[in-house]
SERO-4910 file (N, C-alpha, C, O; in steps of 0.05 Angstrom, whole numbers):
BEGIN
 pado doro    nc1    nc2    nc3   cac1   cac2   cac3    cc1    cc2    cc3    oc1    oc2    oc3
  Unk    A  -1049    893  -1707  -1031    879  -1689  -1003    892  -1690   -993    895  -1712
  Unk    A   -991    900  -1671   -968    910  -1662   -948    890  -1669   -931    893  -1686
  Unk    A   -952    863  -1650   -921    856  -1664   -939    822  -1671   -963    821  -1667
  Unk    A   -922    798  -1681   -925    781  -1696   -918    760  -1674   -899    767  -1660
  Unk    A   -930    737  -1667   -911    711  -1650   -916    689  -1675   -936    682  -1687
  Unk    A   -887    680  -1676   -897    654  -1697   -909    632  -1693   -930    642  -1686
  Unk    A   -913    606  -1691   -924    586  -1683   -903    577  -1659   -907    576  -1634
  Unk    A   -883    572  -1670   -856    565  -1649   -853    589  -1623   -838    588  -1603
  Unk    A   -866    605  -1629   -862    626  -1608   -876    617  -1591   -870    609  -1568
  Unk    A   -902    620  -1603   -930    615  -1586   -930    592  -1568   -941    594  -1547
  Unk    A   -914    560  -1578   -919    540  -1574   -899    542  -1543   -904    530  -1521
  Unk    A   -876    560  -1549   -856    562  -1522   -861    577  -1509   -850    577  -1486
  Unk    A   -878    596  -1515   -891    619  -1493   -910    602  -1476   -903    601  -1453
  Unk    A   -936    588  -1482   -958    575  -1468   -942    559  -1458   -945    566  -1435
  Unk    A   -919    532  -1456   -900    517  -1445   -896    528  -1418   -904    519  -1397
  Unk    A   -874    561  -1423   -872    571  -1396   -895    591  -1389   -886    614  -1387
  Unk    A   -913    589  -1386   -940    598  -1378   -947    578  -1363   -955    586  -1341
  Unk    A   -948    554  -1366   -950    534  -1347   -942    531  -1312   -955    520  -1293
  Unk    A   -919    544  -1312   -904    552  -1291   -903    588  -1271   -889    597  -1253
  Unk    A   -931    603  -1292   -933    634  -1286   -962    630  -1268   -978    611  -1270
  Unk    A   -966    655  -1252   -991    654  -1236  -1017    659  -1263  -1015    663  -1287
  Unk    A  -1043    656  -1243  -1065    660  -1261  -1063    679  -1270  -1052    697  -1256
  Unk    A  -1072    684  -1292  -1071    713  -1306  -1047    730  -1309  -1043    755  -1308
  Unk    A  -1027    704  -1314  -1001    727  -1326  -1007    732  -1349  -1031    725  -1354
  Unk    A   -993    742  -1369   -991    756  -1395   -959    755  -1393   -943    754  -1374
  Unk    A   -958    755  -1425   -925    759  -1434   -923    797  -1450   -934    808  -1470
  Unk    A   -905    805  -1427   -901    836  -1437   -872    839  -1449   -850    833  -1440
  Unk    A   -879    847  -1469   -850    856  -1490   -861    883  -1500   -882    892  -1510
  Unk    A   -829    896  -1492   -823    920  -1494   -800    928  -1501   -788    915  -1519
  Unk    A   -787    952  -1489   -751    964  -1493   -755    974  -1470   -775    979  -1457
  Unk    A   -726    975  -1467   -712    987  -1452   -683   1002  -1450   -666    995  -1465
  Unk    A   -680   1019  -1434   -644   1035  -1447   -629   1015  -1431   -633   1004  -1409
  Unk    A   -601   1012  -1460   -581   1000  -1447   -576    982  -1467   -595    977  -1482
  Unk    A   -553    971  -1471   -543    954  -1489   -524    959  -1506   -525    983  -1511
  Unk    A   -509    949  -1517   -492    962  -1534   -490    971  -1560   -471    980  -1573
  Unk    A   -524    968  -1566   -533    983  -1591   -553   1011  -1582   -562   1028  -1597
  Unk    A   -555   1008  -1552   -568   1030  -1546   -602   1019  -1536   -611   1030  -1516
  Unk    A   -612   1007  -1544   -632    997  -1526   -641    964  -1523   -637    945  -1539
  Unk    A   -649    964  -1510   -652    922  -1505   -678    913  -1506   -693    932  -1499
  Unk    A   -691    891  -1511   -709    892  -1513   -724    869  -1486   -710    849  -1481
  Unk    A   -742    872  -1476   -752    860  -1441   -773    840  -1448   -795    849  -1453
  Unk    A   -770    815  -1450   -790    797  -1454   -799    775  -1426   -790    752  -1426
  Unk    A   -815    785  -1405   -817    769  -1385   -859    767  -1381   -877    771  -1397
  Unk    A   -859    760  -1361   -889    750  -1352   -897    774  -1337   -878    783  -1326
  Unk    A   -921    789  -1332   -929    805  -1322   -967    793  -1308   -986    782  -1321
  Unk    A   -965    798  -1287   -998    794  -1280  -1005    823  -1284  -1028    823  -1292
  Unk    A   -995    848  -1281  -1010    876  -1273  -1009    895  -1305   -990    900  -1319
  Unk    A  -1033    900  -1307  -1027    922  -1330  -1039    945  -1314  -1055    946  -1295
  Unk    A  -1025    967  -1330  -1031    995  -1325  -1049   1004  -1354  -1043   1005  -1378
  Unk    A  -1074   1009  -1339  -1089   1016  -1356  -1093   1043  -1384  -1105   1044  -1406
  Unk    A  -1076   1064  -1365  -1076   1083  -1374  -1045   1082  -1392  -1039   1099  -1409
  Unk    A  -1028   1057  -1384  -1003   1065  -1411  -1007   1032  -1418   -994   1029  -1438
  Unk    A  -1014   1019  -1414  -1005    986  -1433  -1030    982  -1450  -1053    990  -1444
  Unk    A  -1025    970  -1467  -1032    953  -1491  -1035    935  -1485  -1019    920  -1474
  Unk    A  -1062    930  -1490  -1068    887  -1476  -1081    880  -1506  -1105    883  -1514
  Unk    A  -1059    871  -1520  -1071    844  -1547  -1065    818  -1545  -1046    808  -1533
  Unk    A  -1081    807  -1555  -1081    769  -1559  -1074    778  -1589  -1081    792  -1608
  Unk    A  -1053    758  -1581  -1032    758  -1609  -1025    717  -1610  -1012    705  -1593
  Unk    A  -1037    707  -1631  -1024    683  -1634  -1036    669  -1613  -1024    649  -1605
  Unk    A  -1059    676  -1601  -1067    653  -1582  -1048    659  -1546  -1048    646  -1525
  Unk    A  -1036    685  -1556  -1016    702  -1525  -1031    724  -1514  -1027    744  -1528
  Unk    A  -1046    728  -1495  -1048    757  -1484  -1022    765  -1483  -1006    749  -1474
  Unk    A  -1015    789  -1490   -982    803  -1496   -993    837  -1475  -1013    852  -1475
  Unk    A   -978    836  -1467   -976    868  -1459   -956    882  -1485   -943    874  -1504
  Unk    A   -963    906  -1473   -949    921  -1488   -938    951  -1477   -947    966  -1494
  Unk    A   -932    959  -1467   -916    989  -1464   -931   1005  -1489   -930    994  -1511
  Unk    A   -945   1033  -1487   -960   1051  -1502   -939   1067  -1523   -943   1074  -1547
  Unk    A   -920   1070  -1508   -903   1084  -1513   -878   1074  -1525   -860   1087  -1535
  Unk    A   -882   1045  -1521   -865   1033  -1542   -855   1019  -1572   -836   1012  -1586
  Unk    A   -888   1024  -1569   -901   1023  -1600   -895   1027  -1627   -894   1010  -1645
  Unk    A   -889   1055  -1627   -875   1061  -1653   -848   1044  -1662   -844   1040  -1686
  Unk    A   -827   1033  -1637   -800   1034  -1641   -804    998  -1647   -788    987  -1662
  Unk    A   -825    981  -1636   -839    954  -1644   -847    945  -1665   -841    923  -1676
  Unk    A   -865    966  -1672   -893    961  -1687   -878    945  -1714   -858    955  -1723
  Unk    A   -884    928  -1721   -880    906  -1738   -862    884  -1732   -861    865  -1748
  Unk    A   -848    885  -1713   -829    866  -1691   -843    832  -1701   -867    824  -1701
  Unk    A   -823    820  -1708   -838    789  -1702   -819    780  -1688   -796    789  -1691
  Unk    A   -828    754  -1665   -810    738  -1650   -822    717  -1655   -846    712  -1659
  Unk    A   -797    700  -1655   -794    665  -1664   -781    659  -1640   -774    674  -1623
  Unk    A   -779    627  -1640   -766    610  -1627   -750    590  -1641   -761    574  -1656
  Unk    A   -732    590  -1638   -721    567  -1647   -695    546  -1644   -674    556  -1652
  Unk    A   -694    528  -1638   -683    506  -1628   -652    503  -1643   -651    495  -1666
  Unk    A   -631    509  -1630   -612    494  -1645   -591    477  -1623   -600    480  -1601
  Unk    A   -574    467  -1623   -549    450  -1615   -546    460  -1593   -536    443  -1579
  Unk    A   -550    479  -1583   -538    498  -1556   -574    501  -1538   -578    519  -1522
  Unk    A   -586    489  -1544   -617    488  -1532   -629    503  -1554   -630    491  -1576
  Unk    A   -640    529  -1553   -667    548  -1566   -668    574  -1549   -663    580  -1526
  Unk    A   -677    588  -1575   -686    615  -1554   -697    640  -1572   -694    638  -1597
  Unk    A   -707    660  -1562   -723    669  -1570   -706    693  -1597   -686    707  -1591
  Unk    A   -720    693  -1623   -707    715  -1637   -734    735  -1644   -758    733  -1649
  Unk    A   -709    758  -1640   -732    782  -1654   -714    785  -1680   -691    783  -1686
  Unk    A   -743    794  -1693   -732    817  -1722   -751    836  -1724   -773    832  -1735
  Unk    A   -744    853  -1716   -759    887  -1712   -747    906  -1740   -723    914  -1743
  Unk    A   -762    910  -1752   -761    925  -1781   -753    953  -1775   -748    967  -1795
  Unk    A   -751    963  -1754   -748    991  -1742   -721    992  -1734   -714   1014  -1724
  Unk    A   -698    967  -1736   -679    975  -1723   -655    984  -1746   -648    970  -1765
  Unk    A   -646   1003  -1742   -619   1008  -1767   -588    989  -1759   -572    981  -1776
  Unk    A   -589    986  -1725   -566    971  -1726   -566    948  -1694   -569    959  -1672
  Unk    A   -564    923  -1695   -571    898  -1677   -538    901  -1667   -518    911  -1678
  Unk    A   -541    891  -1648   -526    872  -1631   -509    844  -1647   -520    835  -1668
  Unk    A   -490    833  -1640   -478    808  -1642   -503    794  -1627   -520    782  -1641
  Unk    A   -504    795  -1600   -520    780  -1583   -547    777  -1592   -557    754  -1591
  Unk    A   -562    799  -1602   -584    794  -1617   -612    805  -1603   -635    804  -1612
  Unk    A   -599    820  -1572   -625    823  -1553   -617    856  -1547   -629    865  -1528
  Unk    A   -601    873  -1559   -597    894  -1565   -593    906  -1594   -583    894  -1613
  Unk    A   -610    943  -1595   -612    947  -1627   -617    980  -1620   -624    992  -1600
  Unk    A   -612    987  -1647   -617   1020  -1642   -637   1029  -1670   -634   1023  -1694
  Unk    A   -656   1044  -1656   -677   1051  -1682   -667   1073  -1704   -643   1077  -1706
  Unk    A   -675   1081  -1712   -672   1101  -1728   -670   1130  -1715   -648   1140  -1721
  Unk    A   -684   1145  -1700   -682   1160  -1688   -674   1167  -1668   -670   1190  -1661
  Unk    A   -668   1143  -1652   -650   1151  -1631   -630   1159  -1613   -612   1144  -1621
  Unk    A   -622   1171  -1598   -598   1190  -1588   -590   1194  -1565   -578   1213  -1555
  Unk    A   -601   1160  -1553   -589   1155  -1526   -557   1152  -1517   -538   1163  -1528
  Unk    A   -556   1137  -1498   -526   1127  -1485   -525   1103  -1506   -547   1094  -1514
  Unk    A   -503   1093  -1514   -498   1064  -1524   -472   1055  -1502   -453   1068  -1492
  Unk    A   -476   1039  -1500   -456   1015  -1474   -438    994  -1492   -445    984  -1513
  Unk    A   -418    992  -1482   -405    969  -1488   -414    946  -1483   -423    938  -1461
  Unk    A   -411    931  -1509   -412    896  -1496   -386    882  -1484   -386    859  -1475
***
């Protein structure tokens, strides 16, 4: 398994699944941009590309996955969790050397992109 959903993840992912067409899937990946240098994309997808995505059931989630995003993931867990200001989704990706304040941008180890201001 690529990356980890905890119970609280799982429980708020199938919630808004409720509201996605038949046969979406939840795809998490990266992307450039952020002020640590890359961000990470957690939305609903119906289409996989066969020849680059990753289709695992993780936690009771069909998850997409980006092929190629793998390495910079691979041990990623996301939680959910509820506090005073509503809830929302956290990652902790073991691959990153330096996060964001915000918490939805991070830069890996190898990397040598653009980094952006927050």
């Amino acid at each position: 398994m690529v990356i980890t959903l905890t119970d609280s993840a799982r429980d708020q992912i199938k919630e808004m699944m409720k509201d996605e067409p038949e046969g979406a899937r939840l795809r998490f990946g990266i992307q450039g941009g952020g002020c640590s240098g890359l961000s990470y994309s957690l939305s609903f997808d119906e289409h996989v590309n066969e020849e680059l995505d990753i289709v695992e059931e993780i936690n009771e989630i069909p998850v997409v996955l980006f092929s190629q995003d793998v390495p910079i993931i691979e041990g990623t867990k996301i939680d959910f969790k509820e506090n005073l200001m509503g809830g929302g989704f956290s990652i902790d990706n073991p691959n990153a050397i330096v996060s964001c304040g915000c918490g939805s941008s991070f830069r890996p180890k190898e990397y040598e992109g653009p980094i952006e201001k927050c």
